[in-house]
DOBA-793032 format. One line per field, with one value per atom (N, C-alpha, C): atom name; residue in three letters; y, x, z; residue number from 0. Coordinates in steps of 0.05 Angstrom, whole numbers. Layout:
atom c(CA|...)
rest c(ALA|...)
north c(Y|...)
east c(X|...)
up c(Z|...)
nr c(NUM|...)
% end
This chain:
atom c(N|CA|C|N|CA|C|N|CA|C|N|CA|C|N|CA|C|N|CA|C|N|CA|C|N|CA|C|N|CA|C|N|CA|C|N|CA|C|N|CA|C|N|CA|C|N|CA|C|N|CA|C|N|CA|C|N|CA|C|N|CA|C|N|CA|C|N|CA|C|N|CA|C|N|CA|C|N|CA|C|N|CA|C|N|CA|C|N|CA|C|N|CA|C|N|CA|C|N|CA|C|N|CA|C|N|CA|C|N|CA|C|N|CA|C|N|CA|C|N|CA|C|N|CA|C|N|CA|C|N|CA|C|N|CA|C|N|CA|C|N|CA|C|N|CA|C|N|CA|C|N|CA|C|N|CA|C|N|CA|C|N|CA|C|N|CA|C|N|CA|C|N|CA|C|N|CA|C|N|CA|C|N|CA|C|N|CA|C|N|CA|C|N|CA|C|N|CA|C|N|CA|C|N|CA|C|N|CA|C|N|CA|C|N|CA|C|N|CA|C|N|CA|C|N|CA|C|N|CA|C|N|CA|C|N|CA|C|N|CA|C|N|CA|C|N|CA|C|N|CA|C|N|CA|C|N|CA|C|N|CA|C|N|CA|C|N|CA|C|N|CA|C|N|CA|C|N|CA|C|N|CA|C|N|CA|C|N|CA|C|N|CA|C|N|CA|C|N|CA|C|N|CA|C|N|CA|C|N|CA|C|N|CA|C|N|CA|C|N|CA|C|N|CA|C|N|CA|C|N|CA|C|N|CA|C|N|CA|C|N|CA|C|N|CA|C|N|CA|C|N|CA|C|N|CA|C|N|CA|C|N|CA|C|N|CA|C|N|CA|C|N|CA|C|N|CA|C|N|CA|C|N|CA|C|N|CA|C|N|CA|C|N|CA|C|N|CA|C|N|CA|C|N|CA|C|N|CA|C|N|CA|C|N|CA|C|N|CA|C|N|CA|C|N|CA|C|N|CA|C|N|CA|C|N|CA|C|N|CA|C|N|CA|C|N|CA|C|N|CA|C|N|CA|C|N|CA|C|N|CA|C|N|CA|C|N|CA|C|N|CA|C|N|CA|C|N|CA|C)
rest c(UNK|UNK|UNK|UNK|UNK|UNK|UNK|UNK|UNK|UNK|UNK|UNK|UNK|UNK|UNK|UNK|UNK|UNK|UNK|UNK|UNK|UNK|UNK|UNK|UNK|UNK|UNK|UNK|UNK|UNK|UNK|UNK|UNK|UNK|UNK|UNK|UNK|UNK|UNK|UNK|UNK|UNK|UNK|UNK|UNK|UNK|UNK|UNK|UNK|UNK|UNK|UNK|UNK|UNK|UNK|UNK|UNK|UNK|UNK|UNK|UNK|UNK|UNK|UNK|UNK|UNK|UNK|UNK|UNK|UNK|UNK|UNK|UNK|UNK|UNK|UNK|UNK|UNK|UNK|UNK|UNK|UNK|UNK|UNK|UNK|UNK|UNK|UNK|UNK|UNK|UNK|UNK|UNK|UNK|UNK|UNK|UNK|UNK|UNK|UNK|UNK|UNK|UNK|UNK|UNK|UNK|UNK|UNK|UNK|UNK|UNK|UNK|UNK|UNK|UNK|UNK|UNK|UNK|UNK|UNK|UNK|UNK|UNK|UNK|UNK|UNK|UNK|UNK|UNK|UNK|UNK|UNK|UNK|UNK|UNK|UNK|UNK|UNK|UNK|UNK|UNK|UNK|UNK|UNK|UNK|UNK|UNK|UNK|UNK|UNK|UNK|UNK|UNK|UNK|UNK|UNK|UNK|UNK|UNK|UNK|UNK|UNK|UNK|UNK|UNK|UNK|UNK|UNK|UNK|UNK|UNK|UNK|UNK|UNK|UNK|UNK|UNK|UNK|UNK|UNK|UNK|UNK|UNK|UNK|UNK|UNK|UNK|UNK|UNK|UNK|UNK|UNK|UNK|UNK|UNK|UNK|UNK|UNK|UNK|UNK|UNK|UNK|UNK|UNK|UNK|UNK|UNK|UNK|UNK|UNK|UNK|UNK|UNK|UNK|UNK|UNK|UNK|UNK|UNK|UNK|UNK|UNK|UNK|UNK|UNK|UNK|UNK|UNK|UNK|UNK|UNK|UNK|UNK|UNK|UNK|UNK|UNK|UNK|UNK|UNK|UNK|UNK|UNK|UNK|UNK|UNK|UNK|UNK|UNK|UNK|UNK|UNK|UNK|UNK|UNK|UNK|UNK|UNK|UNK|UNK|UNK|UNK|UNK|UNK|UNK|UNK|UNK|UNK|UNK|UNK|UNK|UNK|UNK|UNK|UNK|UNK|UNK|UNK|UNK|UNK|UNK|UNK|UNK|UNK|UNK|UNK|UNK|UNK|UNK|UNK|UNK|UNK|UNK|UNK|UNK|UNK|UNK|UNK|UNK|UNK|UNK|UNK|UNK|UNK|UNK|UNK|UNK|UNK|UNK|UNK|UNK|UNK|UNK|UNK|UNK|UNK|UNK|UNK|UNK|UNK|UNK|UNK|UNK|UNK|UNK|UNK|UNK|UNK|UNK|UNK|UNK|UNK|UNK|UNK|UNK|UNK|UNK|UNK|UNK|UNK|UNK|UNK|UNK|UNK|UNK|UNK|UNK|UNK|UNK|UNK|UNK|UNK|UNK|UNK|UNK|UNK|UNK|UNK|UNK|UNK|UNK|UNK|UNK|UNK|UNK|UNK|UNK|UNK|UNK|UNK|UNK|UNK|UNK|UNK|UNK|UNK|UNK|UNK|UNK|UNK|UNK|UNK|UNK|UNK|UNK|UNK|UNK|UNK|UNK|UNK|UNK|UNK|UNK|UNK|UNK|UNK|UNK|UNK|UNK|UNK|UNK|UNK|UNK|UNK|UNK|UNK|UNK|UNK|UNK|UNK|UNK)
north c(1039|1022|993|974|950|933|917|898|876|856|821|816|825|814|821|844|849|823|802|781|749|756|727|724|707|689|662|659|641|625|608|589|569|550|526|508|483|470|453|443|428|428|433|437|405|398|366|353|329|316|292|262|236|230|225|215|184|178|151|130|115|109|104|99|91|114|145|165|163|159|169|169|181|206|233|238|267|295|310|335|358|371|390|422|438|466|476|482|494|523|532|563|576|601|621|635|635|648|671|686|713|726|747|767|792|808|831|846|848|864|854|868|862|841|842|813|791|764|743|740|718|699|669|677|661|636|634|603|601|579|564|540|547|521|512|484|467|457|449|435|408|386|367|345|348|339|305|281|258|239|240|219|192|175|150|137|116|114|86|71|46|28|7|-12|-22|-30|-32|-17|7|29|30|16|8|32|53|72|99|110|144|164|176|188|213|234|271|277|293|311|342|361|390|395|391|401|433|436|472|464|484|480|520|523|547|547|521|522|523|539|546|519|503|477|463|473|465|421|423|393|387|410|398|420|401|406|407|395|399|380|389|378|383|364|366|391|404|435|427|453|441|437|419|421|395|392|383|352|340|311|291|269|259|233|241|233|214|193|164|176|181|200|172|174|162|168|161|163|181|199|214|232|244|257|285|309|326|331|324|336|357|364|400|399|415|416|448|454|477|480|494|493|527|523|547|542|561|561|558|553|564|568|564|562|584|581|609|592|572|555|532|526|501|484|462|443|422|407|381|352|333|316|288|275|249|223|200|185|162|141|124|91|80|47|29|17|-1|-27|-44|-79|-79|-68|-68|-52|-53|-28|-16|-15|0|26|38|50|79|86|123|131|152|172|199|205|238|257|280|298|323|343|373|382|401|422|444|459|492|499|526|543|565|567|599|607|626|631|650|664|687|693|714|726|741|715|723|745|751|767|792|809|834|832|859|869|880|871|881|898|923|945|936|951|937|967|967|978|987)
east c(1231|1208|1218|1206|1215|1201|1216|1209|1213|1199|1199|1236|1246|1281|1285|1272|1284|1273|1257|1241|1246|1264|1265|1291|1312|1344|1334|1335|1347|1379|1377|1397|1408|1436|1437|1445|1432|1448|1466|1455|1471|1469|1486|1492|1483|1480|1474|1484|1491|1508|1509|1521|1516|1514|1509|1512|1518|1536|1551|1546|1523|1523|1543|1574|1601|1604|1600|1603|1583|1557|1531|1543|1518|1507|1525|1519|1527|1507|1523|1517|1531|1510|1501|1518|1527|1534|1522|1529|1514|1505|1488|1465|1467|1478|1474|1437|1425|1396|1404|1413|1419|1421|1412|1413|1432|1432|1451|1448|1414|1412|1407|1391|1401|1380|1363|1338|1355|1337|1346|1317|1327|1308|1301|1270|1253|1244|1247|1232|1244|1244|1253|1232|1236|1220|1244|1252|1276|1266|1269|1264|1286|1281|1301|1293|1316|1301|1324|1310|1329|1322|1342|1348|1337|1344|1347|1360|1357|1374|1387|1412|1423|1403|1410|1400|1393|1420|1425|1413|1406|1393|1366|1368|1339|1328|1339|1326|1343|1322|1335|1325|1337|1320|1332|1321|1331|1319|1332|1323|1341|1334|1336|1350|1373|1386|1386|1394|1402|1420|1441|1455|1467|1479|1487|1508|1526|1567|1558|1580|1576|1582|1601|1593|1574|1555|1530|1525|1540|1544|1546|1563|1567|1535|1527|1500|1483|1476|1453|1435|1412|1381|1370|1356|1331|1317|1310|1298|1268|1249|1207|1222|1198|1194|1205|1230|1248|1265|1241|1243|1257|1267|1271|1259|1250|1232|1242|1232|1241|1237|1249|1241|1234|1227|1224|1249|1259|1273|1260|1262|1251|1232|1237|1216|1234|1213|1223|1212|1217|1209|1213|1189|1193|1183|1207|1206|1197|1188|1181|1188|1205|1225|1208|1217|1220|1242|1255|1285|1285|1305|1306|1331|1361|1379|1392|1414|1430|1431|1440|1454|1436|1432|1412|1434|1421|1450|1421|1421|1407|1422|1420|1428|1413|1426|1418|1433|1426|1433|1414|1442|1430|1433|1417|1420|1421|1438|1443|1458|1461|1467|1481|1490|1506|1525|1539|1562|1544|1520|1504|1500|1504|1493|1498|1488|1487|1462|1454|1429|1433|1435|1432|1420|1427|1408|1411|1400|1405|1384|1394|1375|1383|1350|1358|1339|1334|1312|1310|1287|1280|1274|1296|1297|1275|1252|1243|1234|1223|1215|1185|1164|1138|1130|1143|1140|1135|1150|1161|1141|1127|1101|1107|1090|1091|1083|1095|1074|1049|1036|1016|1017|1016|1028|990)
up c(2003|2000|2000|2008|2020|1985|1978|1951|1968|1955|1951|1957|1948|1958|1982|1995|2020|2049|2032|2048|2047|2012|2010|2005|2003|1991|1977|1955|1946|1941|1955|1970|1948|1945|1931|1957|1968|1994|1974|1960|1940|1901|1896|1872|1864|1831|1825|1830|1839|1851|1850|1843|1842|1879|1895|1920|1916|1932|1933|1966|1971|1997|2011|2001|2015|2027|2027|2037|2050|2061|2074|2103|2107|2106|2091|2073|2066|2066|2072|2091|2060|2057|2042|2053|2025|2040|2065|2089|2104|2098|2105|2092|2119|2120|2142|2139|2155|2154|2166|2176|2174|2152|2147|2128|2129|2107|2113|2137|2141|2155|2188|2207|2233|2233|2213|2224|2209|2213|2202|2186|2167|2164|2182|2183|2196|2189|2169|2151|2128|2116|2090|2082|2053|2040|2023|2032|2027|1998|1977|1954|1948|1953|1959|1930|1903|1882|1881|1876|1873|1840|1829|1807|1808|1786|1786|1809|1824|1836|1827|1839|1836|1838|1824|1839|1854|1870|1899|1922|1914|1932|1944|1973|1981|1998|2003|2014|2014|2009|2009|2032|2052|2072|2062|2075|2072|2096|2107|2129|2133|2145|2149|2174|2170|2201|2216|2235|2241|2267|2258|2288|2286|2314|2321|2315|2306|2292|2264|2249|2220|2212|2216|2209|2203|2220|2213|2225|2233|2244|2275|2291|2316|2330|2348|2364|2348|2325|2302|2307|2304|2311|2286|2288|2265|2272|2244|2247|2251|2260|2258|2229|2226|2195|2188|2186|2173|2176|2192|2204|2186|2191|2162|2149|2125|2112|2080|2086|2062|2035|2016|1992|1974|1949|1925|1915|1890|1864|1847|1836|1810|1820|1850|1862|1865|1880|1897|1916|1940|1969|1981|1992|2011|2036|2049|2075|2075|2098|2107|2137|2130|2161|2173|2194|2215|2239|2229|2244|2267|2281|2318|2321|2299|2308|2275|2280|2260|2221|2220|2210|2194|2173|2159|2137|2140|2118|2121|2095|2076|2089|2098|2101|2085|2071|2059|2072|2067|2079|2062|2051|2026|2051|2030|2043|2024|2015|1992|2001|1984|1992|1968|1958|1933|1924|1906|1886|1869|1867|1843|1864|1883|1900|1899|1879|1876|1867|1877|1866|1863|1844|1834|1856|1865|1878|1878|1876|1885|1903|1920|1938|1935|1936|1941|1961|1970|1986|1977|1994|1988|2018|2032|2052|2053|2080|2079|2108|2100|2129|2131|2132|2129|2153|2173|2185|2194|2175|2157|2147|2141|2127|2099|2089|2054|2046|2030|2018|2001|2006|1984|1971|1935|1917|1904)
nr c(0|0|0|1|1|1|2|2|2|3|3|3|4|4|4|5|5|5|6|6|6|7|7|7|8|8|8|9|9|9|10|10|10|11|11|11|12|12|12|13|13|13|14|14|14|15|15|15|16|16|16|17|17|17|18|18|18|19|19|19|20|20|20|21|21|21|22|22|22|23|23|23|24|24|24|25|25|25|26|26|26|27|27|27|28|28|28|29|29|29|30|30|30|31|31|31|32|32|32|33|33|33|34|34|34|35|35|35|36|36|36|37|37|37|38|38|38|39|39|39|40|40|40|41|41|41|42|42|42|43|43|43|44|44|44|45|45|45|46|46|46|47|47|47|48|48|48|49|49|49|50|50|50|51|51|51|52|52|52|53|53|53|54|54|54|55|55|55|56|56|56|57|57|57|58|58|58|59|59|59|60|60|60|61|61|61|62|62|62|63|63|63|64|64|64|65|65|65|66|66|66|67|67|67|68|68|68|69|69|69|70|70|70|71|71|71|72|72|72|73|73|73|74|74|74|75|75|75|76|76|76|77|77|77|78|78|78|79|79|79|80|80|80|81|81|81|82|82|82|83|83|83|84|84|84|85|85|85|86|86|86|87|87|87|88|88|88|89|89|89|90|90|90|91|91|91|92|92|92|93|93|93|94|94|94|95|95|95|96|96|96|97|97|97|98|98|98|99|99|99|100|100|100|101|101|101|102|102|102|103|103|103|104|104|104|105|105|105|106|106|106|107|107|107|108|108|108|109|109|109|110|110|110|111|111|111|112|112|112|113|113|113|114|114|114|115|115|115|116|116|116|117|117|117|118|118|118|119|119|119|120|120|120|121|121|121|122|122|122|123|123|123|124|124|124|125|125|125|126|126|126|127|127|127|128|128|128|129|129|129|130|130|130|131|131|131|132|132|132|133|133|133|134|134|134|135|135|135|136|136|136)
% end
């Protein structure tokens, strides 16, 4: 009998993290959407949560990459969904992706005029596969 796990993964792209704009763009664990089994997952809802940020920190973007290298970097395109989008400070943003490629990774990318220039962040998902039919119990 098929349960709620056999449809969904919960994912970490990024554990909490200070982000430092002298590193930007930083690029998040990449996430295999394959599953154990022979299907994959189809879609993700990205949860992209950000801190306080610096001072100095005049803009925060996030966006949803996918590429076919486990790297998750070389040939990567913005996923549907997952465009990238100017966040707030003290927010969480969600993407709702639908895949086309094997591979998903979080990308941030800070803009600051200063040394105050870090903002806190974590991401997770919830990978699934609305596709696959559900028992009804």
């Amino acid at each position: 009998m098929q349960t709620l796990q056999d449809n969904i993964k919960v994912v970490t792209f990024q554990k909490p993290l200070a982000l430092d704009e002298d590193n930007s763009p930083i690029r998040s664990t990449v996430i295999d959407t394959w599953g154990t089994e022979p299907e994959s997952f189809d879609s993700a809802l990205v949860l992209v949560s950000t801190g306080a940020k610096g001072a100095d920190v005049t803009v925060i973007s996030v966006k949803v990459q996918e590429s076919d290298n486990a790297d998750g970097s070389t040939s990567a395109t913005d996923a549907e969904g997952g465009a990238a989008q100017t966040v707030l400070e003290n927010t969480t943003t969600a993407f709702q992706i639908h895949r086309t490629k094997r591979y998903l990774v979080v990308v941030v990318t800070l803009t600051a005029t200063g040394a105050a220039d870090t903002v806190p962040m974590s991401a997770v998902g919830v990978l699934n596969n609305w596709a696959l039919p559900f028992p009804v119990l």
